[in-house]
C-alpha positions as CSV (number, residue, x, y, z in Angstrom):
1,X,20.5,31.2,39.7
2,X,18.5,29.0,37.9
3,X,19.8,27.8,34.2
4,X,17.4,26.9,31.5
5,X,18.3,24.9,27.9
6,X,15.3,26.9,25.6
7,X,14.4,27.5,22.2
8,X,15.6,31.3,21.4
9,X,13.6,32.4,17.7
10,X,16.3,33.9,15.2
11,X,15.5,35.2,11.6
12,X,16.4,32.9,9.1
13,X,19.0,33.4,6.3
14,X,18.2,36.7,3.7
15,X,16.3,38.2,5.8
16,X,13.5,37.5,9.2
17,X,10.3,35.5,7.2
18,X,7.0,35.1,9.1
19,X,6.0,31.5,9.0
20,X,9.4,30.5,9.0
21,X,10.6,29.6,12.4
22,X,14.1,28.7,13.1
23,X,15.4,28.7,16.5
24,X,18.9,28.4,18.5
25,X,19.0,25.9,21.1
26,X,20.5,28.6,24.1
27,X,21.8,28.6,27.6
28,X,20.0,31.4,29.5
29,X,19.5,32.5,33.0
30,X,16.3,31.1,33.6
31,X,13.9,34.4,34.2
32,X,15.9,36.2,31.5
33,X,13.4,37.7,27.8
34,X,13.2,34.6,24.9
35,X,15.7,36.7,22.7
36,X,17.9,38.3,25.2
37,X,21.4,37.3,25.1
38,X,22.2,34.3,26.1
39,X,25.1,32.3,27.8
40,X,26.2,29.7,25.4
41,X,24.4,28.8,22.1
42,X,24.0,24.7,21.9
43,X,22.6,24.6,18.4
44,X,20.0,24.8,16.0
45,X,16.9,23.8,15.8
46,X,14.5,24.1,12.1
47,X,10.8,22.5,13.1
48,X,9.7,23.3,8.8
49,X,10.6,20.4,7.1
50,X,12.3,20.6,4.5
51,X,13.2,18.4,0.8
52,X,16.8,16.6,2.0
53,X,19.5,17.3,-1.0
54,X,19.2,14.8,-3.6
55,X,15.6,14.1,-3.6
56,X,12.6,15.8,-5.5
57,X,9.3,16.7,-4.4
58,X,8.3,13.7,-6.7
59,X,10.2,11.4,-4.7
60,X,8.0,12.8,-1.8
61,X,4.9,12.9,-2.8
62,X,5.6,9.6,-4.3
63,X,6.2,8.5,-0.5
64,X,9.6,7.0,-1.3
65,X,11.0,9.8,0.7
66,X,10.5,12.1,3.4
67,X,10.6,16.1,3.9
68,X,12.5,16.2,7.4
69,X,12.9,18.5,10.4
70,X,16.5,19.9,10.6
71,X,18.7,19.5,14.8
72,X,22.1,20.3,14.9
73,X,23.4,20.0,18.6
74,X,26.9,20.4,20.6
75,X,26.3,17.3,22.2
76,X,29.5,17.5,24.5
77,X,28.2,21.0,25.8
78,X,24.9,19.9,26.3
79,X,25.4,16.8,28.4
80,X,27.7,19.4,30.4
81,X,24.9,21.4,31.2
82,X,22.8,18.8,32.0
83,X,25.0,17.5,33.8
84,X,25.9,20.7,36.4
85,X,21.7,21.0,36.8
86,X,20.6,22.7,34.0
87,X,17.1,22.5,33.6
88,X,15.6,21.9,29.8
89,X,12.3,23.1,28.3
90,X,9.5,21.1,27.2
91,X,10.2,21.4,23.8
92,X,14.0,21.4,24.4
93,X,14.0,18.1,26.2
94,X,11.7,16.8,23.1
95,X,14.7,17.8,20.7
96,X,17.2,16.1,22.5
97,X,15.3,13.2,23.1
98,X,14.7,13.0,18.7
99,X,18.7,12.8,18.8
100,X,19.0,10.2,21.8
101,X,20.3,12.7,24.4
102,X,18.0,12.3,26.7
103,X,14.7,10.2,27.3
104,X,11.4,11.0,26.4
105,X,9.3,12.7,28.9
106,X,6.0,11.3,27.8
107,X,5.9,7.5,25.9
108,X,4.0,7.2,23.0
109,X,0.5,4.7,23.2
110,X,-2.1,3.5,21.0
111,X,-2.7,0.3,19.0
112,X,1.2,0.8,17.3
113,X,2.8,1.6,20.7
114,X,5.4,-1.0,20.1
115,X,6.8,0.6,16.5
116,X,6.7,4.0,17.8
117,X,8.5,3.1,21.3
118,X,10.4,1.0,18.9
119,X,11.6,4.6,16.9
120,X,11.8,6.3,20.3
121,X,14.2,4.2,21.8
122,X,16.8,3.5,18.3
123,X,17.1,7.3,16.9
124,X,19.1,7.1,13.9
125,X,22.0,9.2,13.8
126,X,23.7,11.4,10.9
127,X,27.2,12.3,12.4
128,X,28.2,16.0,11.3
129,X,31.7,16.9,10.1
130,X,33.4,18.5,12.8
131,X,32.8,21.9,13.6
132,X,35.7,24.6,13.6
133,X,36.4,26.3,16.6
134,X,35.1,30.0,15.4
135,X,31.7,28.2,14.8
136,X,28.0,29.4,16.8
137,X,28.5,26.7,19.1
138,X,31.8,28.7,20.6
139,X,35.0,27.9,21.2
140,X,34.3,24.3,22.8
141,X,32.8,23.0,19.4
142,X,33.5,19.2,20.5
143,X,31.0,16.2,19.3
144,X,28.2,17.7,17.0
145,X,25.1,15.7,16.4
146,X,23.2,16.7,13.4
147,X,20.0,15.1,12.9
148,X,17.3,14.8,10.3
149,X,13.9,13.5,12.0
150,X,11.1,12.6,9.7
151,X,8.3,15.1,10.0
């Protein structure tokens, strides 16, 4: 049966908000519902960004800073199920490639091809602590990536 990596939408913290999308990053039999349950849970994934601690919305609107999109991934797990032929989403695959997992499907072009390839190619990393073992990513929390990508 056919595996797919896939955005699954969960309710975010206090309560489910509309507008508010969060999603897990799941494992799931490939012709299995979007919310059914899934096989292993990889991570999260916030596309709302968001203020980072430590700066204010002066700071942002000043452009000294920038609101940011919030991944956190089991990258150990996920280059796993890559690796035994698990086949990743559109939107999945462009997640992993913000984090340097895998490469990006489609290249940017235009008249600033060379700074965006430039970003594309040198994705700046924000190591996580480590997880503990009773976290959502199971009981084979290994290497976490957590990564803030400018929106």
């Amino acid at each position: 049966m056919v595996l797919k990596l896939r955005l699954a939408r969960i309710s975010t913290p206090g309560g489910a908000k509309r507008h508010h999308p969060r999603y897990n990053i799941v494992l799931a039999h490939a012709r299995t519902a979007r919310d059914s349950r899934p096989l292993e849970v990889l991570g999260t994934y916030n596309p709302i960004p968001s203020t980072p601690a430590g700066v204010t919305e002066e700071d942002v609107r000043a452009g000294r800073a920038r609101k940011v999109k919030e991944i956190k991934v089991d990258v150990s797990r996920a280059k796993y199920w890559l690796g035994v032929g698990a086949q990743p989403s559109d939107t999945v695959w462009r997640v992993l490639s913000m984090i340097g997992l895998l490469e990006p499907k489609y290249l940017p072009t235009g008249p600033q091809t060379e700074k965006a390839l430039k970003a594309v190619r040198f994705p700046t990393h924000v190591p996580a602590a480590p997880a503990s073992a009773g976290t959502a990513t199971g009981a084979h929390a290994g290497t976490q990536v957590s990564r803030n990508t400018p929106a």
